[in-house]
VEXDREN-2710 file (C-alpha; in Angstrom, 1 decimal):
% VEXDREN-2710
k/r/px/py/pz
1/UNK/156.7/-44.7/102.7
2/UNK/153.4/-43.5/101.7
3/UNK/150.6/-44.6/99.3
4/UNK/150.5/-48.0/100.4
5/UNK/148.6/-50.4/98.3
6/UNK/148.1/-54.8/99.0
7/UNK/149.0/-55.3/95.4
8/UNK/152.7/-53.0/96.7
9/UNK/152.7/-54.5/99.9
10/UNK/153.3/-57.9/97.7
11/UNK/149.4/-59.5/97.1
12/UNK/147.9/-58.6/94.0
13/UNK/143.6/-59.7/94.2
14/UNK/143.5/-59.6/90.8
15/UNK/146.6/-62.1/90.2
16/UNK/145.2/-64.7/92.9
17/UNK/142.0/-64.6/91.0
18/UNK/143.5/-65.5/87.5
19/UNK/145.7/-67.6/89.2
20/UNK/142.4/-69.5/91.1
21/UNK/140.8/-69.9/87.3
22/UNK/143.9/-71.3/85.9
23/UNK/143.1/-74.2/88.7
24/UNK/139.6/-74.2/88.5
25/UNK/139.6/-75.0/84.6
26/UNK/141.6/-77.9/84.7
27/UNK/139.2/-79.2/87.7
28/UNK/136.9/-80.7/85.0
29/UNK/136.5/-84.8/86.4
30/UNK/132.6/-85.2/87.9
31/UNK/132.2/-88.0/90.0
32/UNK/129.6/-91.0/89.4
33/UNK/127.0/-91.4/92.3
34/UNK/126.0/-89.7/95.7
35/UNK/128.0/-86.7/96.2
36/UNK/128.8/-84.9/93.3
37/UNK/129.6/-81.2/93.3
38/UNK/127.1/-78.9/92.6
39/UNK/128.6/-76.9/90.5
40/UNK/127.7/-73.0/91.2
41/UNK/130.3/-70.3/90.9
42/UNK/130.5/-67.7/93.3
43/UNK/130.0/-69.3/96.2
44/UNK/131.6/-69.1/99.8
45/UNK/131.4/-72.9/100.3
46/UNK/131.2/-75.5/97.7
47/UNK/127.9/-77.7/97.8
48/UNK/127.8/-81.7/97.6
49/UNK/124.6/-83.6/96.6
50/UNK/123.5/-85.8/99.3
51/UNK/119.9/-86.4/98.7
52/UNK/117.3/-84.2/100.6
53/UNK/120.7/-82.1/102.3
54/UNK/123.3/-80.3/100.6
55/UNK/127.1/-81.4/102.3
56/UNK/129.2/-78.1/102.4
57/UNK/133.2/-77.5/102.4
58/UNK/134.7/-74.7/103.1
59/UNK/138.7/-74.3/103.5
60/UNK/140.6/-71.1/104.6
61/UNK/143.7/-70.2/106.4
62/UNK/144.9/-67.7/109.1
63/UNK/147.3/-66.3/107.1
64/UNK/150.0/-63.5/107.4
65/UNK/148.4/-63.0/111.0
66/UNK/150.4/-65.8/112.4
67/UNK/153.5/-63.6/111.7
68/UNK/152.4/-61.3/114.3
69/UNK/151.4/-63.5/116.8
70/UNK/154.9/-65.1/116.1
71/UNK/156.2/-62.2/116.8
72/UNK/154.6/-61.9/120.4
73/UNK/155.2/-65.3/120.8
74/UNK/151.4/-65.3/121.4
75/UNK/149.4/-68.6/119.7
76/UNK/146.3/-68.7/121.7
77/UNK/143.5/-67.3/119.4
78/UNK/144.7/-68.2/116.0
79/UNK/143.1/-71.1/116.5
80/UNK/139.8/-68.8/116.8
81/UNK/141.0/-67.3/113.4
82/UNK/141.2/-70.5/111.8
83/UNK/137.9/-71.7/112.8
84/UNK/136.1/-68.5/111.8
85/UNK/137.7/-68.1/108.2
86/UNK/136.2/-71.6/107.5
87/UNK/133.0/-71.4/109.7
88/UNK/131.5/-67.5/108.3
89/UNK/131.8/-68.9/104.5
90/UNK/130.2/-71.9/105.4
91/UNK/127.2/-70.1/106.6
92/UNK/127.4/-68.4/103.6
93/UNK/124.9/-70.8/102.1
94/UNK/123.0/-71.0/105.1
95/UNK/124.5/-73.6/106.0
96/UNK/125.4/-75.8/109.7
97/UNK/129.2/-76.3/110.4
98/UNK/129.7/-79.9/112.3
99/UNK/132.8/-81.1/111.9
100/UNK/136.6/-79.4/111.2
101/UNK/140.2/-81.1/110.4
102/UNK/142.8/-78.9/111.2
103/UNK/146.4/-78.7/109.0
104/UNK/149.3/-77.1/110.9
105/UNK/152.9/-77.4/108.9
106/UNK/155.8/-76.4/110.8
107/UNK/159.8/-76.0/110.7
108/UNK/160.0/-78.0/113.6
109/UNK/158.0/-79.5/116.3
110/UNK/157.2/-76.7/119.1
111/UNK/154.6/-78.9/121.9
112/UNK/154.5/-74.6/123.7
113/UNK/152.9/-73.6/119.9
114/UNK/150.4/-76.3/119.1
115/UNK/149.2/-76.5/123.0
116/UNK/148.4/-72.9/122.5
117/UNK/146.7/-73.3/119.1
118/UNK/145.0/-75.8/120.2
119/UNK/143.4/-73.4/122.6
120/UNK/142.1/-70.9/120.6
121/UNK/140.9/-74.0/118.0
122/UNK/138.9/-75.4/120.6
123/UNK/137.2/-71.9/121.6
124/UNK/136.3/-71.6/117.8
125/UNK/134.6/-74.6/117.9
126/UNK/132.6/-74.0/120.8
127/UNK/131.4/-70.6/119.6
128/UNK/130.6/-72.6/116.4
129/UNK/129.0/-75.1/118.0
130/UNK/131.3/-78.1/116.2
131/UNK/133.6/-80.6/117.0
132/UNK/137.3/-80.7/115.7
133/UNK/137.4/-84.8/114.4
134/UNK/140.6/-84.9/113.3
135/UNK/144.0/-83.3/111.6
136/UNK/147.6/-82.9/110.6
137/UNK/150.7/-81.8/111.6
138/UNK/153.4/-81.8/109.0
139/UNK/156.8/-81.2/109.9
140/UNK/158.2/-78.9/107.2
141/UNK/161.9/-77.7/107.8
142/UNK/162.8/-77.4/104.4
143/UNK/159.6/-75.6/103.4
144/UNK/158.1/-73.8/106.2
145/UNK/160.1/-71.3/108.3
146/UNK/158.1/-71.4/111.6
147/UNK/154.4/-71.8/110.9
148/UNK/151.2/-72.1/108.9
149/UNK/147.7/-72.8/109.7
150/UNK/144.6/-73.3/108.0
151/UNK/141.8/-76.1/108.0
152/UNK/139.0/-77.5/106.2
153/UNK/135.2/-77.3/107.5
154/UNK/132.1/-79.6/107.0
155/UNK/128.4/-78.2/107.1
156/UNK/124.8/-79.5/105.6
157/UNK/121.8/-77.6/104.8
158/UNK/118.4/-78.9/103.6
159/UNK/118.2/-78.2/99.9
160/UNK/114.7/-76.1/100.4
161/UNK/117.5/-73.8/102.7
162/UNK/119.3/-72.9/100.8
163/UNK/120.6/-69.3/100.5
164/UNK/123.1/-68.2/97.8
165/UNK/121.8/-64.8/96.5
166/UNK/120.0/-65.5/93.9
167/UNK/116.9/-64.0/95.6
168/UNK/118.5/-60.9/95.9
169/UNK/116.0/-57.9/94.2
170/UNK/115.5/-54.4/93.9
171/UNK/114.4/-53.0/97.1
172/UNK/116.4/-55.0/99.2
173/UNK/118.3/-53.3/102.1
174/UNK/122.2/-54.7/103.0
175/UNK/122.8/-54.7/106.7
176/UNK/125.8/-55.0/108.3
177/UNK/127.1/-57.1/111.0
178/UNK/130.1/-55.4/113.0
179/UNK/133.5/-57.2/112.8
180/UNK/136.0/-57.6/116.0
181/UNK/138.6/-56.2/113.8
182/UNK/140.7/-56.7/111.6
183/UNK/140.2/-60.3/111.4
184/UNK/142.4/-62.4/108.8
185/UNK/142.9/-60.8/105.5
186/UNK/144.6/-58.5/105.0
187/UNK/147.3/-58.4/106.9
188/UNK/150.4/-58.3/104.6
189/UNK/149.3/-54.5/103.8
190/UNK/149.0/-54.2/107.8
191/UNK/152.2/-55.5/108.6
192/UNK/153.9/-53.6/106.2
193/UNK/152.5/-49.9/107.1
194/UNK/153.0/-50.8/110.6
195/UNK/157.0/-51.6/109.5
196/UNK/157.4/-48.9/107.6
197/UNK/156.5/-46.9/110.0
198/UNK/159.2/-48.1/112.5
199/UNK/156.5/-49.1/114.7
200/UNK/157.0/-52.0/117.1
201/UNK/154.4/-54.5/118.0
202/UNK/154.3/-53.8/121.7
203/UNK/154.3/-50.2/120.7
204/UNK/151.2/-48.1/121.9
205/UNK/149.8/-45.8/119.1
206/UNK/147.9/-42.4/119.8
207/UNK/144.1/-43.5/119.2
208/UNK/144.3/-47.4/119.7
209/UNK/143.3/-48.8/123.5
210/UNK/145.9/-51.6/123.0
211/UNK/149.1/-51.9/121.5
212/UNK/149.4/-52.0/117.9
213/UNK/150.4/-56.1/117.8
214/UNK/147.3/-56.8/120.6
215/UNK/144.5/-54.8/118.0
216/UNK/146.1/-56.6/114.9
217/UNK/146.0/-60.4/116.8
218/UNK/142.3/-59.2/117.9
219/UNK/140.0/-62.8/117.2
220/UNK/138.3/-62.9/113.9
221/UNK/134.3/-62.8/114.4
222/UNK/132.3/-65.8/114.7
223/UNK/129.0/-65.4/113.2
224/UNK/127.4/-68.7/113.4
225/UNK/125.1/-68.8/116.0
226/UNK/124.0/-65.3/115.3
227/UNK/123.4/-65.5/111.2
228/UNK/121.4/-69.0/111.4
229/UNK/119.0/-67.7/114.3
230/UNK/118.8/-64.6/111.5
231/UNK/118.1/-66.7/108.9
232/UNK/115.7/-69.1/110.9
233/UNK/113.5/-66.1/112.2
234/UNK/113.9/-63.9/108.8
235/UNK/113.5/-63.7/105.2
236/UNK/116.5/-63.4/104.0
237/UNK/118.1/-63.2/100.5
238/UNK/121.4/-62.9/100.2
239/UNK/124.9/-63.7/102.8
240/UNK/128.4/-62.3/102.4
241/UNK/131.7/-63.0/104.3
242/UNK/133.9/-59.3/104.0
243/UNK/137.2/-61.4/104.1
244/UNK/139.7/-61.2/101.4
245/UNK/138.7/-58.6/98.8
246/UNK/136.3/-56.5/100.8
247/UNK/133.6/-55.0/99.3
248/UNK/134.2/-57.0/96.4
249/UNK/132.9/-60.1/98.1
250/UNK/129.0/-58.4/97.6
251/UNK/129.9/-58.9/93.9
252/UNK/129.5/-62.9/94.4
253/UNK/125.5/-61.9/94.9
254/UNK/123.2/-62.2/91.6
255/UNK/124.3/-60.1/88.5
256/UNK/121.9/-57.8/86.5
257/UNK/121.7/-55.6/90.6
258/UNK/123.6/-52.4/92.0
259/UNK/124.6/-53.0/95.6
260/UNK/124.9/-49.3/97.0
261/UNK/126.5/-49.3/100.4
262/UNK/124.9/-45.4/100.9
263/UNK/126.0/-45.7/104.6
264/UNK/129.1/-47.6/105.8
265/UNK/129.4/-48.3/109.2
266/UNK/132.2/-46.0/110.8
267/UNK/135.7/-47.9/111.0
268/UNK/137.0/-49.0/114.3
269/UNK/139.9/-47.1/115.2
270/UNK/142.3/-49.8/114.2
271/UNK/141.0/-49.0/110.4
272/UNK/141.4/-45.1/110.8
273/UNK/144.8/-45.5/111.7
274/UNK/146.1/-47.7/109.2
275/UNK/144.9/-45.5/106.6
276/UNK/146.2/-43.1/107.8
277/UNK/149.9/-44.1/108.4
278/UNK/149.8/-46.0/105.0
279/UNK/148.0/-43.0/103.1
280/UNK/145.8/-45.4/101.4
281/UNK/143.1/-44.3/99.7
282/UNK/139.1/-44.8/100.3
283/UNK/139.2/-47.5/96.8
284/UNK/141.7/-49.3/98.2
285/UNK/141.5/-50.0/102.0
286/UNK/137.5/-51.1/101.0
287/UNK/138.6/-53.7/98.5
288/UNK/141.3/-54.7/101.1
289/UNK/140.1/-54.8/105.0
290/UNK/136.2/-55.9/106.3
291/UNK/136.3/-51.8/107.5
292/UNK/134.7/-52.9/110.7
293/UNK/131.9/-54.6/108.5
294/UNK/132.3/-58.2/109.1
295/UNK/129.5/-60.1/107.6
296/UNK/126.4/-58.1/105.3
297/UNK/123.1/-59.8/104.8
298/UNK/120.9/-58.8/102.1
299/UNK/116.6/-59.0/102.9
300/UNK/113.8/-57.5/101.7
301/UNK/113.6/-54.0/103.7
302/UNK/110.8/-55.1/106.2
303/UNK/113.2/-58.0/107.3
304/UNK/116.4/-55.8/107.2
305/UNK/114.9/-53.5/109.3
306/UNK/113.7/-55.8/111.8
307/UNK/117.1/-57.8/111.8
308/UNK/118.8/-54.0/112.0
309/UNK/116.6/-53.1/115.6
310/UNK/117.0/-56.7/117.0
311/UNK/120.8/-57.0/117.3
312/UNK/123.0/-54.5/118.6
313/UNK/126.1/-55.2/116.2
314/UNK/123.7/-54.8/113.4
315/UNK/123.3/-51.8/110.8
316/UNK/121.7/-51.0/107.5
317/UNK/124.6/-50.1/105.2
318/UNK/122.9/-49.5/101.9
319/UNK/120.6/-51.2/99.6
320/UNK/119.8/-53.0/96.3
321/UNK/119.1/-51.2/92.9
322/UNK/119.2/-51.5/88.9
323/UNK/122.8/-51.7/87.9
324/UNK/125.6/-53.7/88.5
325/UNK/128.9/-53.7/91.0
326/UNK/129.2/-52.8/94.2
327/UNK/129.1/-49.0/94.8
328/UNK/130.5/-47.2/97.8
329/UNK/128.6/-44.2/97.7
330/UNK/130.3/-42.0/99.7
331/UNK/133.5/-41.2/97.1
332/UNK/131.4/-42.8/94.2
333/UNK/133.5/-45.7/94.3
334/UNK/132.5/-48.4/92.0
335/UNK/133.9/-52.2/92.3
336/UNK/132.9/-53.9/89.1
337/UNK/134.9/-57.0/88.9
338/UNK/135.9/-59.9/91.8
END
């Protein structure tokens, strides 16, 4: 089958997003006191009012991923995958993860599963530098059929820290941080070219080191440690997560600005070869997968630059203009809507 698509491989972006707003508008109740929501939209991670700090959530899941490792009967980094979904939007705002709850439903209790995901939860943690205080584990038979994880993380930031793009000017320069892979989104539209391809998880494909299952299960990157030394040592306007969405997610940065990505890192392998077994086009795959672009940080071009020579895994991709959407310029692709 060719001419894959997410929305044809059964997740339609635009669906989820009307389908977010139709719970977001009935969200309307504000709370009296310390702590109420500050209420900005496009952010990664919501902020809560706590007097000189800002107290961040940030919830995510691993996904469609865990059907692979499922598969391999493998569970021991996507514990990694559920700390990093939550931890790289929290730093979104700049802000310090400290404390996750993890929430695991499953058909039935499995002590081999959760020992394992407990593994990979506790390596997230210490590449994040937080502690996991507490969680659940729901037992689901009528529900779930095997399982699900996500969790739910807790950061702070000094208000005068803050970082939520609406610095973000003409001039500026958008570097890239490198992603491990594929990371945790999606995935559905992996699985499915990978299937229809009569391809096997343990099979090796011409092009990939490892086999097909091992590159797709590859750990999500953590980018916590890196992105606030970044943002401790460098002006910076503007931080993006490349999760669900893709390129889309730079759209979330402040209207009225064109954010050209003129030169896009080259994708892993992994990226090349889903592409090409799924025939999906250039539009597509960027508004789907991270495209070996895991994380983009937007600075004026003095910083950018300096950030760019300083770390290995770090790129200029393109830069800020008059206009509006995110343009992939190679193909004169233009994403104009989240």
């Amino acid at each position: 089958m060719s001419g894959w698509t997410y929305e044809k491989s059964g997740v339609s972006i635009d669906q989820k997003s009307s389908a977010i707003k139709a719970l977001v508008d009935k969200l309307e109740y504000k709370r009296d006191g310390i702590g109420q929501n500050v209420r900005m939209s496009g952010l990664f991670a919501s902020l809560i009012d706590f007097g000189d700090k800002y107290i961040t959530l940030a919830t995510d899941g691993v996904g469609t991923k865990l059907m692979i490792a499922e598969a391999l009967n493998k569970w021991d980094t996507v514990g990694i995958d559920c700390i990093a979904m939550n931890v790289n939007d929290t730093i979104c705002v700049n802000a310090e993860p400290t404390s996750f709850v993890d929430y695991i439903a499953i058909d039935k209790p499995n002590e081999d599963i959760t020992r394992e995901i407990g593994i990979g939860l506790q390596k997230g943690a210490e590449l994040s530098n937080m502690e996991i205080v507490g969680g659940e584990i729901a037992v689901l038979p009528e529900i779930v059929n095997g399982v699900d994880l996500s969790g739910t993380c807790l950061g702070y930031v000094a208000k005068d820290k803050i970082i939520t793009g609406d610095k973000c000017a003409e001039g500026d320069l958008i570097v890239s941080l490198r992603s491990s892979g594929i990371h945790s989104n999606g995935l559905t539209l992996a699985r499915k070219i990978v299937e229809a391809n009569n391809i096997g998880w343990t099979d090796k494909v011409s092009g990939l080191s490892k086999t097909i299952g091992e590159e797709l299960l590859t750990p999500t990157e953590i980018y916590v440690k890196q992105v606030l030394e970044i943002t401790s040592n460098f002006n910076v306007h503007g931080l993006v997560d490349i999760t669900g969405g893709g390129l889309r997610n730079i759209l979330r940065m402040k209207k009225g600005l064109q954010y050209v990505i003129s030169d896009p890192v080259k994708p892993a392998p992994i990226f090349q070869k889903l592409q090409e077994l799924g025939e999906v086009e250039d539009k597509e795959i960027y508004q789907t997968l991270n495209m070996s672009m895991g994380f983009t940080i937007i600075a004026p071009a003095d910083d950018a630059e300096q950030i760019a020579k300083k770390y290995q895994n770090a790129e200029i991709v393109g830069r800020v203009q008059k206009g509006d959407g995110v343009l992939l310029e190679p193909g004169n692709i233009l994403y104009d809507h989240y």
